[in-house]
Every structure is written in structure tokens, then in C-alpha cells.
C-alpha positions as CSV (number, residue, x, y, z in Angstrom):
1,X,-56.3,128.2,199.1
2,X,-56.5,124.4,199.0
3,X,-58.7,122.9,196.6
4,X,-60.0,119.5,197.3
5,X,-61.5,117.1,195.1
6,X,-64.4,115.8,195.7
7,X,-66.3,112.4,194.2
8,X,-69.2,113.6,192.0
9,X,-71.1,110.5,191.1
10,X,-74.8,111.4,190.3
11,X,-77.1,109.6,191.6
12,X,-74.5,107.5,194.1
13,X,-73.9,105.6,197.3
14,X,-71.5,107.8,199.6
15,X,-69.8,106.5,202.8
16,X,-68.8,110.0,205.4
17,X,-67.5,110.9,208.2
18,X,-68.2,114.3,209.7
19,X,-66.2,115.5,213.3
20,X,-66.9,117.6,215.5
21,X,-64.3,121.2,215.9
22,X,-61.5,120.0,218.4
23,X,-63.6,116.6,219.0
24,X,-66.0,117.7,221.2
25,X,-68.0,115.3,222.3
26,X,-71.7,116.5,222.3
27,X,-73.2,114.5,219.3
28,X,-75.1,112.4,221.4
29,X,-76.2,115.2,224.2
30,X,-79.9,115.5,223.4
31,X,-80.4,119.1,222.3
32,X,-77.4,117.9,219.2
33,X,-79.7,114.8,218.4
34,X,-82.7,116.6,218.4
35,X,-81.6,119.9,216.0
36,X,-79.4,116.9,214.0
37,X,-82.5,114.8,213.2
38,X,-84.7,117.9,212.6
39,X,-82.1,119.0,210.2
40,X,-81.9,115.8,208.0
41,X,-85.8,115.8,208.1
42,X,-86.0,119.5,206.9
43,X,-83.0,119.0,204.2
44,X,-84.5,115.7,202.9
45,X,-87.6,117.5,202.0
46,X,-85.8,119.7,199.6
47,X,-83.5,117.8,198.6
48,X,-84.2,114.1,199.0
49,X,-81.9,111.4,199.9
50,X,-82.0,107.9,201.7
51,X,-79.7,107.3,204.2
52,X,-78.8,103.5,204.4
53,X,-76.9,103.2,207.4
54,X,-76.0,105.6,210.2
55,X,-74.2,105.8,213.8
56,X,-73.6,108.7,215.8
57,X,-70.7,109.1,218.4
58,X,-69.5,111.8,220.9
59,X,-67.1,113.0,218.4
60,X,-68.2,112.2,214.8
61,X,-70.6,110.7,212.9
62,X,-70.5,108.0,210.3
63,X,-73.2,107.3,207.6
64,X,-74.3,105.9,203.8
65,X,-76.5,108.1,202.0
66,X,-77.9,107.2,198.7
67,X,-78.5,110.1,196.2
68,X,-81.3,109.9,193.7
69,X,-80.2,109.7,190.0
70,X,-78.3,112.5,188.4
71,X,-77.8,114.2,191.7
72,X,-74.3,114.6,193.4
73,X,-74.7,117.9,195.9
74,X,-73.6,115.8,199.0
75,X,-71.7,118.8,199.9
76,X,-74.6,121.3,199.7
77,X,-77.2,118.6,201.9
78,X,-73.8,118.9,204.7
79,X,-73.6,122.7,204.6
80,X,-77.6,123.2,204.8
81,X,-77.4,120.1,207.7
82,X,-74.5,121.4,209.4
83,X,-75.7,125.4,209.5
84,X,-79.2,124.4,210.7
85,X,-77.9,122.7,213.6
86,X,-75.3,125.1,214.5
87,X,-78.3,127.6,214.0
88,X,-80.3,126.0,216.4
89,X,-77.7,124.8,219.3
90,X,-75.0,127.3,218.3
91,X,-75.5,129.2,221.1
92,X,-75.9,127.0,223.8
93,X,-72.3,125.2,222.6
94,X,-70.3,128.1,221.2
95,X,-66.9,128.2,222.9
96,X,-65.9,132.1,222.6
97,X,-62.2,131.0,222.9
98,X,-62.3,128.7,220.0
99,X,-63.7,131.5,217.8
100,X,-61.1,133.2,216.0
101,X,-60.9,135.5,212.1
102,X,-60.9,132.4,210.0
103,X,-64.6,130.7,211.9
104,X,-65.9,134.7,211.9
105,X,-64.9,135.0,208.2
106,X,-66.5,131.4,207.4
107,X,-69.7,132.5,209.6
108,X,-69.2,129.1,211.2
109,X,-69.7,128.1,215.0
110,X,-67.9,125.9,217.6
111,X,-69.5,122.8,216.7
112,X,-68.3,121.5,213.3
113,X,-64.6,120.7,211.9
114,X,-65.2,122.6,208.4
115,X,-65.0,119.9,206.4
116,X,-66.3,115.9,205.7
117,X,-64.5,113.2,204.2
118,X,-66.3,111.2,202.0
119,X,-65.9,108.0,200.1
120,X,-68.2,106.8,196.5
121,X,-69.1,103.3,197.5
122,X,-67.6,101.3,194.4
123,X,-69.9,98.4,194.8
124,X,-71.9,95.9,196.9
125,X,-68.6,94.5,198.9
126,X,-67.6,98.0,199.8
127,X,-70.8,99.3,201.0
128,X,-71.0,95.3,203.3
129,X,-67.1,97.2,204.2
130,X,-68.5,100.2,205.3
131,X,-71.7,99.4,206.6
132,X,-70.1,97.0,209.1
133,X,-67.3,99.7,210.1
134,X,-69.6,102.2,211.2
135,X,-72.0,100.0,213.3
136,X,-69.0,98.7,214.6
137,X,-67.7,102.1,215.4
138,X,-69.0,102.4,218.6
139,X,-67.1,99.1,220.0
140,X,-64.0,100.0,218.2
141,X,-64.1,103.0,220.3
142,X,-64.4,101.5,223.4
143,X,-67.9,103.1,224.1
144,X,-69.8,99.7,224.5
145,X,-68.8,95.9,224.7
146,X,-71.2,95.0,222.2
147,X,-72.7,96.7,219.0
148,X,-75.9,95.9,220.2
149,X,-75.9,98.4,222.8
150,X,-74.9,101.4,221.7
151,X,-78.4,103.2,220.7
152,X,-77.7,106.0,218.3
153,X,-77.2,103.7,215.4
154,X,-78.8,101.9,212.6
155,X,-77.6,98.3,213.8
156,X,-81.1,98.4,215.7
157,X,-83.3,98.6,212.3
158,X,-81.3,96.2,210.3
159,X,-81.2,93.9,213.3
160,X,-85.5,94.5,212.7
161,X,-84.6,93.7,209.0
162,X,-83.2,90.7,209.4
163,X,-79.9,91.7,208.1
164,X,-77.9,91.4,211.0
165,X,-78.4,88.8,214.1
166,X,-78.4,90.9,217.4
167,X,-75.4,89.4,218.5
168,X,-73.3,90.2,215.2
169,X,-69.6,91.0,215.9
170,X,-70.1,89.5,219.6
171,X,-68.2,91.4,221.7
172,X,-64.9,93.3,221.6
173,X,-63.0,91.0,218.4
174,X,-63.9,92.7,215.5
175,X,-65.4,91.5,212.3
176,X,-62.7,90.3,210.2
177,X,-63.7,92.7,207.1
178,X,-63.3,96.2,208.9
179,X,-61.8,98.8,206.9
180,X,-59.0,100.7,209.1
């Protein structure tokens, strides 16, 4: 069995990326978004976090999550996040050829790759890095021209805050600082 090590910083800023199994791309099909945000709400009840930038794609998701002070259970806020939604849409998006011994042993559906890669922020320049990757995600992937109008993302509110000028990374050039 592999074992993977995982970053255990208490109380840390985290950078992930989480994929859909084979890259399917229903993230941004309505009944996803809806059982996605009402999972995040329901987990962050229990187990509070703030999550400081987000953007959702077809295929994956990208976000920066902020854990309160001596707390470092990313992995147990994904696996309540990713169960609830698979609870609630599994159905509707299981694909009965994809399931196999290994997802039936795992008790897991058709709509997650098992695992998440994740990355501890070290500091203020690599969460600017990080932050400016994933709302430049969507361009990057050819979705949209321009990072302003792609609407599942976080671009909008810090375009609200003042943090970003609606017309940051112009069109298809990207910012000089994105991480690969």
C-alpha cells in the first residue's frame, strides 16, 4: 500500500487541487455546485475553515483554505466534503462501468479521483503564486478569454475587494508569476 505524506501544519494556509475520476467534466453542472456548496457549508459548521480563494472547473477544482490554529485535518474536511456530495448526486452521475472491486471496497462513487494534492503555502509571495494561478485557471484552460468571465470563481469578490482590477491578466497572456 502506498503511503503518502501529507503537510501537517496546524493552523495553516493550504493550496489543493481536487479532480474529478477520469476527468469528468460535471463540476460546474448545477446539481454538482449545489450539493458542493451545501457540503462546504455543512462541513464548515463542524469544523470551521476560511477559504481564501476558490475556482471551479469542469474537471477539478482549485482553492486556499485557511485552518484555524492548531488544526491540520484538511484531509478529514475533503473526505466529509467529498462523501456528502457523492451522497447527494452519486446517483444521478454514477457510471456502472467505471465501478470496479477497488471503488466498492473504498465505498467510493464515480465522481472523485480518490485522492487531492495539496501544497502548505510557505508565505505571503506563494499564496500571491497561487492565488493568481487558480483565478487564472480558467483562461489557461482555454474555457474563457478573460478571467473576468468565467463565474465559478473568487476573482469576482476580490475584484469587489479591491484586490484585483477587473481587467487583471487581460486576456489570453498570462501573468508573468504563474506557477506551472
Amino acid at each position: 500500500m502506498s503511503r503518502y505524506r501529507r503537510a501537517n501544519t496546524a493552523g495553516g494556509t493550504y493550496f489543493f487541487t481536487v479532480v474529478t475520476y477520469r476527468r469528468q467534466p460535471i463540476l460546474c453542472d448545477v446539481p454538482i455546485r449545489t450539493a458542493l456548496r451545501d457540503a462546504l457549508l455543512s462541513v464548515r459548521l463542524t469544523k470551521p475553515f476560511s477559504i481564501d480563494a476558490w475556482v471551479l472547473l469542469p474537471d477539478h477544482l482549485h482553492c486556499v483554505w485557511t485552518l484555524p490554529p492548531g488544526d491540520n485535518d484538511f484531509s478529514g474536511r475533503w473526505s466529509v466534503i467529498k462523501n456528502a456530495v457523492t451522497r447527494s448526486v452519486g446517483a444521478q452521475y454514477r457510471r456502472e462501468e467505471w465501478h470496479n472491486a477497488s471503488k466498492t471496497k473504498h465505498r467510493e462513487g464515480t465522481i472523485w479521483q480518490r485522492r487531492f494534492w495539496e501544497h502548505c503555502i510557505r508565505d505571503d509571495t506563494d499564496l500571491q503564486h497561487h492565488i493568481d494561478y487558480l483565478h487564472f485557471n480558467p483562461v489557461k484552460h482555454g474555457l474563457v478569454k478573460r478571467v473576468t468571465d468565467w463565474p465559478h470563481s473568487t476573482f469576482h469578490r476580490f475584484v469587489a475587494e479591491g484586490i484585483y482590477s477587473p481587467d487583471w491578466a487581460g486576456g489570453m497572456d498570462e501573468p508573468e508569476d504563474v506557477i506551472e
